[in-house]
Backbone atoms as SQL, in Angstrom:
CREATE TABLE atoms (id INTEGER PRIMARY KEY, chain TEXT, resi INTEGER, resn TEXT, atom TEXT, x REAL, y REAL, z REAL);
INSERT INTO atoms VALUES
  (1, 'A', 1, 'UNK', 'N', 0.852, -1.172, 0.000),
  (2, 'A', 1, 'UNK', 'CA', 0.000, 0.000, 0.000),
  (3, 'A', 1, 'UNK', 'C', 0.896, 1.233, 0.000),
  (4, 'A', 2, 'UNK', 'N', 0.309, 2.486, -1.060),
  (5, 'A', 2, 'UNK', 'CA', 1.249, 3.478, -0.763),
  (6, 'A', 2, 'UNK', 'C', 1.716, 4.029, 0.838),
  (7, 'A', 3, 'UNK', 'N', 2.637, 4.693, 0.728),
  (8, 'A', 3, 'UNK', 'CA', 3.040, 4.903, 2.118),
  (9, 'A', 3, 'UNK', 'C', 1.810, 6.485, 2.154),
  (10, 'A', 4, 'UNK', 'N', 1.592, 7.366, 1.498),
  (11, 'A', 4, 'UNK', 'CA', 1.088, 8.005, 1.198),
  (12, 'A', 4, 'UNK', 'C', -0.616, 7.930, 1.723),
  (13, 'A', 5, 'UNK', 'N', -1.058, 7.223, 1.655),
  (14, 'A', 5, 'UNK', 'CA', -2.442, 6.643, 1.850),
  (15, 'A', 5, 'UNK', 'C', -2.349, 6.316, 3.048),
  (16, 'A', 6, 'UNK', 'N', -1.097, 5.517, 3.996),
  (17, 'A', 6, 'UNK', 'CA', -1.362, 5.516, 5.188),
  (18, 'A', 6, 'UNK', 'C', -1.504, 6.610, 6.207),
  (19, 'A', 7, 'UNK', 'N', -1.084, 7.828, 5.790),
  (20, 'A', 7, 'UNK', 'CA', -0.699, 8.931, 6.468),
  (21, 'A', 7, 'UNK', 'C', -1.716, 9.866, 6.102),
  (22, 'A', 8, 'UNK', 'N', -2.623, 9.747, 4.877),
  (23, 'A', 8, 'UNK', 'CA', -3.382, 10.655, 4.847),
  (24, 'A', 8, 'UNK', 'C', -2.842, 11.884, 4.058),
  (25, 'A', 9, 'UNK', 'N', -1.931, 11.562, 3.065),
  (26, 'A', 9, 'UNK', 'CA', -1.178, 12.267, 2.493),
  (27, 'A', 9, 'UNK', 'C', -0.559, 13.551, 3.142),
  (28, 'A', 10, 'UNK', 'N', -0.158, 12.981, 4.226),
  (29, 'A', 10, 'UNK', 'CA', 1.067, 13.827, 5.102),
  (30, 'A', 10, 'UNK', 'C', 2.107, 14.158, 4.330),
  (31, 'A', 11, 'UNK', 'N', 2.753, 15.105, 4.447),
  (32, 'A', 11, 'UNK', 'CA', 3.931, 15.129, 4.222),
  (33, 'A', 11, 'UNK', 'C', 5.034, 14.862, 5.103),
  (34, 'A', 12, 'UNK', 'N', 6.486, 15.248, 4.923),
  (35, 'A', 12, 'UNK', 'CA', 7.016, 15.076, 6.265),
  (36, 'A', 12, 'UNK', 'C', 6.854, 16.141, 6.944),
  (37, 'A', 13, 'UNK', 'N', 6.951, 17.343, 6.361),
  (38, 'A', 13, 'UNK', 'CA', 6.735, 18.739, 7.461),
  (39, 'A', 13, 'UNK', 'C', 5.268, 18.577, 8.367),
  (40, 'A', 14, 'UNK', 'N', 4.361, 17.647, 7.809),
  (41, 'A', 14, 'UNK', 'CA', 3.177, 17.875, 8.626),
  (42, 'A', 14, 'UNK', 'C', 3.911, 17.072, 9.648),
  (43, 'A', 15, 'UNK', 'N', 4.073, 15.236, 9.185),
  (44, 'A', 15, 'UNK', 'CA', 4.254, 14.561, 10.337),
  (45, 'A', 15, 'UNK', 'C', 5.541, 14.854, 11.427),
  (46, 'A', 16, 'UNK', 'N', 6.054, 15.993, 10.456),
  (47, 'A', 16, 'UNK', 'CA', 6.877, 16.445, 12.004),
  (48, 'A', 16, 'UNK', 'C', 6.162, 17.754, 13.131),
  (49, 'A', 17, 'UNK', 'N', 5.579, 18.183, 12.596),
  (50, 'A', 17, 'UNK', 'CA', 4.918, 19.083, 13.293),
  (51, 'A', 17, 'UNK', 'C', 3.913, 18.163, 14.137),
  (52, 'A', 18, 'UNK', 'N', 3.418, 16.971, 14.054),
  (53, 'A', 18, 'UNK', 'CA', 2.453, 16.257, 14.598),
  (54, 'A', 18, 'UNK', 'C', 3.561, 15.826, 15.753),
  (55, 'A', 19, 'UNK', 'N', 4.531, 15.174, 15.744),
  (56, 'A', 19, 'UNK', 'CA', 5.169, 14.786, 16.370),
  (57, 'A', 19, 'UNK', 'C', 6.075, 15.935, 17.765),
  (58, 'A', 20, 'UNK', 'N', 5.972, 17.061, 16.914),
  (59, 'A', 20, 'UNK', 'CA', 6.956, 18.173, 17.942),
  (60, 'A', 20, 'UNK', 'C', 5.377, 18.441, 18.717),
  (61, 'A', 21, 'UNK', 'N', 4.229, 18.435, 18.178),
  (62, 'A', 21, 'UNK', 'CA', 3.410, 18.689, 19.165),
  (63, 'A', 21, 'UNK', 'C', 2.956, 17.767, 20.153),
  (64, 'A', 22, 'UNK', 'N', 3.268, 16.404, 20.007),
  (65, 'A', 22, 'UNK', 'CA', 2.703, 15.222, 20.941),
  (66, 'A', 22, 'UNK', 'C', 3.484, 15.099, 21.912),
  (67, 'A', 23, 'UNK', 'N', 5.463, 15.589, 21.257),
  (68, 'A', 23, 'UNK', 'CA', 6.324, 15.746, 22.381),
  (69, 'A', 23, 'UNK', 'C', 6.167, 17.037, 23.610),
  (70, 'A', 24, 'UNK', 'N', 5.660, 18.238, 23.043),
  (71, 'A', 24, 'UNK', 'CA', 5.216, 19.444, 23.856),
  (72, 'A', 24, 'UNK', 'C', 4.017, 19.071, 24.968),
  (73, 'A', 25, 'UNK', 'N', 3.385, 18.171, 24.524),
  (74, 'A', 25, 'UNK', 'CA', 1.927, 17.907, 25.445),
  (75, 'A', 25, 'UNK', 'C', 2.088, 16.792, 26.510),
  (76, 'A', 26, 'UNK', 'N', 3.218, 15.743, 25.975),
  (77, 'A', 26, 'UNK', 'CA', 3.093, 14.680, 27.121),
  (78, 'A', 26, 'UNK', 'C', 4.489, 14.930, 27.918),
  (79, 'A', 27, 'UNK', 'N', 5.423, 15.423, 27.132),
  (80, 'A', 27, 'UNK', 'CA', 6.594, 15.375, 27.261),
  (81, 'A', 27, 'UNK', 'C', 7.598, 14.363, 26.491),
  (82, 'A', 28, 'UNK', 'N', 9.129, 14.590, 27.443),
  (83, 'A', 28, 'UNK', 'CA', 9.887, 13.000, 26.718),
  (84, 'A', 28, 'UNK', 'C', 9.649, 11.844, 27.963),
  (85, 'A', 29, 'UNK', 'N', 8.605, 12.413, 28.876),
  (86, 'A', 29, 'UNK', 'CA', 8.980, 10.816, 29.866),
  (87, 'A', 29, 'UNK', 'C', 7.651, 10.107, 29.633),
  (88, 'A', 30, 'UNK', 'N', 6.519, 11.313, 29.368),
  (89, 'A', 30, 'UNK', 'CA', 5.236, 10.372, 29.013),
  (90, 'A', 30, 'UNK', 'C', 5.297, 9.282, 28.463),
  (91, 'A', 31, 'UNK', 'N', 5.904, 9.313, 26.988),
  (92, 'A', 31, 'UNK', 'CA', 6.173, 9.159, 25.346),
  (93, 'A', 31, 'UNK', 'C', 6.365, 7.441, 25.574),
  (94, 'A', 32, 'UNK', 'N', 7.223, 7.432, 26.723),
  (95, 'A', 32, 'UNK', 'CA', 7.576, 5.746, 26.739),
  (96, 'A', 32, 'UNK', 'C', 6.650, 5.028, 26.993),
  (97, 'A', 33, 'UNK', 'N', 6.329, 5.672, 28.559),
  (98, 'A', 33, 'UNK', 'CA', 5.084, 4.990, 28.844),
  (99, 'A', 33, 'UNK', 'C', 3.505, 5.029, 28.279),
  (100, 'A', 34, 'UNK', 'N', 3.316, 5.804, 27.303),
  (101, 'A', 34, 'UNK', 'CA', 2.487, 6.014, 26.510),
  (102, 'A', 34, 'UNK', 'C', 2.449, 4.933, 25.316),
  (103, 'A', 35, 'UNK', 'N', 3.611, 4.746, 24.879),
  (104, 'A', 35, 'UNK', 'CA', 4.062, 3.444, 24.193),
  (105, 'A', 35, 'UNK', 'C', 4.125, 2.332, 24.688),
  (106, 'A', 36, 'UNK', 'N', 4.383, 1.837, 25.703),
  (107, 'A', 36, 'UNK', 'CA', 4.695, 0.905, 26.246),
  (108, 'A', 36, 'UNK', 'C', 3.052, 0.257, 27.019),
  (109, 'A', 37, 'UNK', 'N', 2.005, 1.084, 27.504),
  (110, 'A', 37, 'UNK', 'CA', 0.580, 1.330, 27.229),
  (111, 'A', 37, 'UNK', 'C', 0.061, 0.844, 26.164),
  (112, 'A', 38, 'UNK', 'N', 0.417, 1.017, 24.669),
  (113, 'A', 38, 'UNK', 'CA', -0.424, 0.780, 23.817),
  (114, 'A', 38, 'UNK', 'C', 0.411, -0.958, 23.496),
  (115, 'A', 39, 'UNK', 'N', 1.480, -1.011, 23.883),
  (116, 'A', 39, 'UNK', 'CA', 2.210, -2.201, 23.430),
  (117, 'A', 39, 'UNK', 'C', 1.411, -3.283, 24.583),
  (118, 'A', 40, 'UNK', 'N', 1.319, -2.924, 25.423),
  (119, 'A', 40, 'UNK', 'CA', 0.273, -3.781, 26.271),
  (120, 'A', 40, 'UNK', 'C', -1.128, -4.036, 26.277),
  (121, 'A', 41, 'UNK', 'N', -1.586, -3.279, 25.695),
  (122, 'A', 41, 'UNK', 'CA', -3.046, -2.732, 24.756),
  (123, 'A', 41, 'UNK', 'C', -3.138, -4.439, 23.791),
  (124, 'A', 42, 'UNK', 'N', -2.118, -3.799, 22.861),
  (125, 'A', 42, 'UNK', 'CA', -1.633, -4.786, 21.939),
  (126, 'A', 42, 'UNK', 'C', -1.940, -6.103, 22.024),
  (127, 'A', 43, 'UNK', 'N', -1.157, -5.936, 22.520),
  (128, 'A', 43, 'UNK', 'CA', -0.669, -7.735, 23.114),
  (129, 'A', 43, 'UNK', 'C', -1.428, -8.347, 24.121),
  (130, 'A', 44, 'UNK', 'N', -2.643, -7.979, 24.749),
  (131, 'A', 44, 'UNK', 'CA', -3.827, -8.956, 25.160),
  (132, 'A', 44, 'UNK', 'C', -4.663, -8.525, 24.356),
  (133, 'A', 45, 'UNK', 'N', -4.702, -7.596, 23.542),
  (134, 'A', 45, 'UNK', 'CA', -6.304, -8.311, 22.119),
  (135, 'A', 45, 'UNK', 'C', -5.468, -9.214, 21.695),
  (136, 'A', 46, 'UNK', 'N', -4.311, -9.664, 21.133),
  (137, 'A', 46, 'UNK', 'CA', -4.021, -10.715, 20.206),
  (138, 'A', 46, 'UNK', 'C', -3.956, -12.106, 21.070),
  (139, 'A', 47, 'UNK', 'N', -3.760, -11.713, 22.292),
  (140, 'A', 47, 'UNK', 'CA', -3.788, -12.938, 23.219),
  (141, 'A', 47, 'UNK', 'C', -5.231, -13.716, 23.589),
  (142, 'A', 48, 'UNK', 'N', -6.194, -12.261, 23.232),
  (143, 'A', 48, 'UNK', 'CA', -7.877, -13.060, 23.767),
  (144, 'A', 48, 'UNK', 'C', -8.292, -13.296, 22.120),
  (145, 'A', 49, 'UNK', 'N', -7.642, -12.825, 21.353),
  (146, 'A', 49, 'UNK', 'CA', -7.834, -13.543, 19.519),
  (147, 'A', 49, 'UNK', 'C', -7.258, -14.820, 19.798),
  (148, 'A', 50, 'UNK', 'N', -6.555, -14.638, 20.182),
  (149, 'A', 50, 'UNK', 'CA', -5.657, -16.283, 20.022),
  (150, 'A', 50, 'UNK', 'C', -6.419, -17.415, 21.083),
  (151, 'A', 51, 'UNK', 'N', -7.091, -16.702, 22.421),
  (152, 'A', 51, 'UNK', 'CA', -7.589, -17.373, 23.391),
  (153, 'A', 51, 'UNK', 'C', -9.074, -18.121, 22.475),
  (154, 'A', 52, 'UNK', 'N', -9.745, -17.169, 22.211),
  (155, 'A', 52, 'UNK', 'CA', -10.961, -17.662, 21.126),
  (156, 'A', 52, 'UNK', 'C', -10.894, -18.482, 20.374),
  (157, 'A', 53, 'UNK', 'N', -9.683, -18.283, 18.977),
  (158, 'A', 53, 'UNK', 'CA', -9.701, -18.937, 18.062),
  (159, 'A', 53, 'UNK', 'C', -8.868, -20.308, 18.763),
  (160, 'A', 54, 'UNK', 'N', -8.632, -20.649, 19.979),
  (161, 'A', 54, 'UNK', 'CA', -8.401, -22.175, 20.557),
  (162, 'A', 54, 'UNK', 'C', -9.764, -22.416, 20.962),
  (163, 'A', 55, 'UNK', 'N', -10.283, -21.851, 21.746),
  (164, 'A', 55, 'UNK', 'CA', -11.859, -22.464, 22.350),
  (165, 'A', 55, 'UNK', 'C', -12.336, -22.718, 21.063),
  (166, 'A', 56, 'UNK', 'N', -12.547, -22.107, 20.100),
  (167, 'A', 56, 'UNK', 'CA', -13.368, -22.553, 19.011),
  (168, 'A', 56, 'UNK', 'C', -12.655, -24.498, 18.198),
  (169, 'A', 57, 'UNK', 'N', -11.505, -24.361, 17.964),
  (170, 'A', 57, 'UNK', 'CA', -10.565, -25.375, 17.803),
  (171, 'A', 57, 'UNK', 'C', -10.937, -26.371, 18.453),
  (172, 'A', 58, 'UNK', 'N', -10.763, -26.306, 19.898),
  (173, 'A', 58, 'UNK', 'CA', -11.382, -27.024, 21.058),
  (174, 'A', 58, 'UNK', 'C', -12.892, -27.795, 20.541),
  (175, 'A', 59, 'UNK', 'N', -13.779, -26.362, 20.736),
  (176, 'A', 59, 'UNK', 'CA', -15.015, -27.197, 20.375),
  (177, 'A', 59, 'UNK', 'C', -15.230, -27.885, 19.387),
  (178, 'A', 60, 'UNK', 'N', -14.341, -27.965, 17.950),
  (179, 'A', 60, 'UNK', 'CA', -14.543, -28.316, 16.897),
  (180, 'A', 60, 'UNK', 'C', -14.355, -29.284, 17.114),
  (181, 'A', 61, 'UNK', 'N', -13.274, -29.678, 17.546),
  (182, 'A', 61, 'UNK', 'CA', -12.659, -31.124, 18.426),
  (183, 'A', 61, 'UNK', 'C', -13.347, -32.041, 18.633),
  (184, 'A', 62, 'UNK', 'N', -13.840, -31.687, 19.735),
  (185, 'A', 62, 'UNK', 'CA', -14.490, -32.227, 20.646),
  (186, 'A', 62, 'UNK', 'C', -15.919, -32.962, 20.134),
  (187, 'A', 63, 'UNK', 'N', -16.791, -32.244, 19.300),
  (188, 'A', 63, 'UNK', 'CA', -17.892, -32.412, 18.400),
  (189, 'A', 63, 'UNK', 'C', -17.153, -33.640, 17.636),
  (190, 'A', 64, 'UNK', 'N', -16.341, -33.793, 16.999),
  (191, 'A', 64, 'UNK', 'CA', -15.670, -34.363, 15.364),
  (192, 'A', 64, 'UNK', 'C', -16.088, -36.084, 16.330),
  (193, 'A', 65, 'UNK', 'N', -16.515, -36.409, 15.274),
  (194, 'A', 65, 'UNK', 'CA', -17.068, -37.890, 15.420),
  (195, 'A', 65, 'UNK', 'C', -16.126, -39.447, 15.731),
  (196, 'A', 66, 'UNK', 'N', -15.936, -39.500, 16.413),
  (197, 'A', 66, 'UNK', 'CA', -14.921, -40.718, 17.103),
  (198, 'A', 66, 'UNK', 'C', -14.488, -42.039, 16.005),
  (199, 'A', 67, 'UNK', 'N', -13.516, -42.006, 15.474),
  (200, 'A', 67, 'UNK', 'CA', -13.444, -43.222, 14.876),
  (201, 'A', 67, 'UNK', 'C', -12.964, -44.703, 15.613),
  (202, 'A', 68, 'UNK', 'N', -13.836, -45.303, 16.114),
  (203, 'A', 68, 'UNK', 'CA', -13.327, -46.834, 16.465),
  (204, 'A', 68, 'UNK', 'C', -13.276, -47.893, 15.359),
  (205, 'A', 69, 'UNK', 'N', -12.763, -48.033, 14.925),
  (206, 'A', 69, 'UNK', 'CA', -12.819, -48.758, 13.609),
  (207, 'A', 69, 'UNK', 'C', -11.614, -49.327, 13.737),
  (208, 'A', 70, 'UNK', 'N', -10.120, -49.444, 14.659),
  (209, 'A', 70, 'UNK', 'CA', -8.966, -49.400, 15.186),
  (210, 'A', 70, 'UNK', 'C', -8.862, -50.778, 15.557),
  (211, 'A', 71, 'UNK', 'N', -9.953, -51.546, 15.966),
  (212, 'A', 71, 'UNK', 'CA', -10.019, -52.688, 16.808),
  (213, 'A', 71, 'UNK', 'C', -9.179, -53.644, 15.971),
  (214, 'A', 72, 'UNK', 'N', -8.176, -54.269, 17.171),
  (215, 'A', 72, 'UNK', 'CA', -7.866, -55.407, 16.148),
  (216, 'A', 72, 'UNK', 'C', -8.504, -56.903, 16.523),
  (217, 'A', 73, 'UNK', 'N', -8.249, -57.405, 15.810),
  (218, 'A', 73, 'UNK', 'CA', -9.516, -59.389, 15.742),
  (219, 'A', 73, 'UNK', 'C', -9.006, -59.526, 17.010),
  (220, 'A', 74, 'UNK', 'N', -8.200, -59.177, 17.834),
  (221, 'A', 74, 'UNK', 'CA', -7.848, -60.318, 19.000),
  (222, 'A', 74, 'UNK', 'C', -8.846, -59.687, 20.074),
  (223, 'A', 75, 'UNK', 'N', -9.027, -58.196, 20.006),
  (224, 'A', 75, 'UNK', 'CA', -9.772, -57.310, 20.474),
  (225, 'A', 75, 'UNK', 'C', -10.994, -57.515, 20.641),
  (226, 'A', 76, 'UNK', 'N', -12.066, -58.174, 19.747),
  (227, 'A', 76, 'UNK', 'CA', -13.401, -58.489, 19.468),
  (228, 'A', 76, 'UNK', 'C', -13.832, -59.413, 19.284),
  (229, 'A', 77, 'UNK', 'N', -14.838, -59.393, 20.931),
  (230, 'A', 77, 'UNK', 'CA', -15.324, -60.830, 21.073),
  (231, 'A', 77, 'UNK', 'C', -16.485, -61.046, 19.927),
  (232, 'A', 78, 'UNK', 'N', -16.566, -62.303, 20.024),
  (233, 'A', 78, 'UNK', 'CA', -17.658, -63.113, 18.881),
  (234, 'A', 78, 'UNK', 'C', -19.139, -62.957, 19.912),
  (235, 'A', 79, 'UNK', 'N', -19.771, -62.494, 18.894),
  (236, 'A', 79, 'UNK', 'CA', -21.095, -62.803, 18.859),
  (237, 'A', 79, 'UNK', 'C', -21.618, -64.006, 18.804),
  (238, 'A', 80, 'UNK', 'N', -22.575, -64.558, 19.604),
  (239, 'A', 80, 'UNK', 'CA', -23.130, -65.982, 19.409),
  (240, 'A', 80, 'UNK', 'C', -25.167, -65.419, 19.341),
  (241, 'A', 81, 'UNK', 'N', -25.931, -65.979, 18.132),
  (242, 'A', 81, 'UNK', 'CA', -27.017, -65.385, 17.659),
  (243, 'A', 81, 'UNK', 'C', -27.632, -66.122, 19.161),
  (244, 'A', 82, 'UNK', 'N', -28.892, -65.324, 19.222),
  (245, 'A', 82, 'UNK', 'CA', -30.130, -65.698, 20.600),
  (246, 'A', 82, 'UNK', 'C', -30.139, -67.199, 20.515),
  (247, 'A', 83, 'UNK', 'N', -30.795, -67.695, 19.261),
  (248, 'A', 83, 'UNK', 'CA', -31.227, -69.341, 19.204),
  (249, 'A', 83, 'UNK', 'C', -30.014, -70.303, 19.817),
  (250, 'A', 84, 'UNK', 'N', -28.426, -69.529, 19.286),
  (251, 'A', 84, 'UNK', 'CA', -27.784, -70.717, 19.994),
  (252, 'A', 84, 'UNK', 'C', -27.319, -70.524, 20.995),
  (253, 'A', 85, 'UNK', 'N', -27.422, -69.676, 21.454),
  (254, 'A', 85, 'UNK', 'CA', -27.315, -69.228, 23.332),
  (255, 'A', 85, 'UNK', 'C', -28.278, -70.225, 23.831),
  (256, 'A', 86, 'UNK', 'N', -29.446, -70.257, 23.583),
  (257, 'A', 86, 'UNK', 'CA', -30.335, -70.893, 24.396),
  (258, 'A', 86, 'UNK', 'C', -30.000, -72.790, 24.126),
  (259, 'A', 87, 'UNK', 'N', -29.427, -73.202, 23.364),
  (260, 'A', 87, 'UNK', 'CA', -29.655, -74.444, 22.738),
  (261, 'A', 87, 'UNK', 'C', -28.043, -74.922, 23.492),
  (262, 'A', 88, 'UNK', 'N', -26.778, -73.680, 23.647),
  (263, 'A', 88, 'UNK', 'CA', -25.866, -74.032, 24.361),
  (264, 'A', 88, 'UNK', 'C', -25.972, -74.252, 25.748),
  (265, 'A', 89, 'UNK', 'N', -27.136, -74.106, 26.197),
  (266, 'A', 89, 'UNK', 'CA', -27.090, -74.215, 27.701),
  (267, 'A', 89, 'UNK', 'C', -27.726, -75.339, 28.414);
């Protein structure tokens, strides 16, 4: 994307004048912690994005239909039908 379009077609004389005025209003000690604020800002929306898009993962999971189909022959007992249950006894 142009750099131009992000700024709103700033120039540099504007975005320095934006900048000598943000330094006049907070100062130079605000500035860090003003930054360091938004960097923490930051970094728990992407942490409760990331927290969501696992719960959702999770539930998808969890729903998804079980395959037992794994069994091996030594695993599975034999069926014997009703009639010869009764006729074995």
């Amino acid at each position: 994307m142009c750099l131009s379009l992000l700024f709103l077609n700033l120039g540099g004389g504007e975005l320095f004048m934006i900048l000598f005025v943000v330094l006049l209003l907070f100062g130079s000690k605000q500035i860090p912690n003003l930054a360091r604020g938004l960097g923490r800002g930051m970094r728990e929306f992407k942490d409760a994005m990331n927290g969501i898009e696992r719960e959702i993962t999770n539930a998808a999971n969890e729903n998804a239909p079980v395959n037992n189909n794994n069994k091996t022959p030594d695993s599975i007992t034999p069926t014997v039908p009703l009639d010869q249950q009764e006729s074995q006894k």
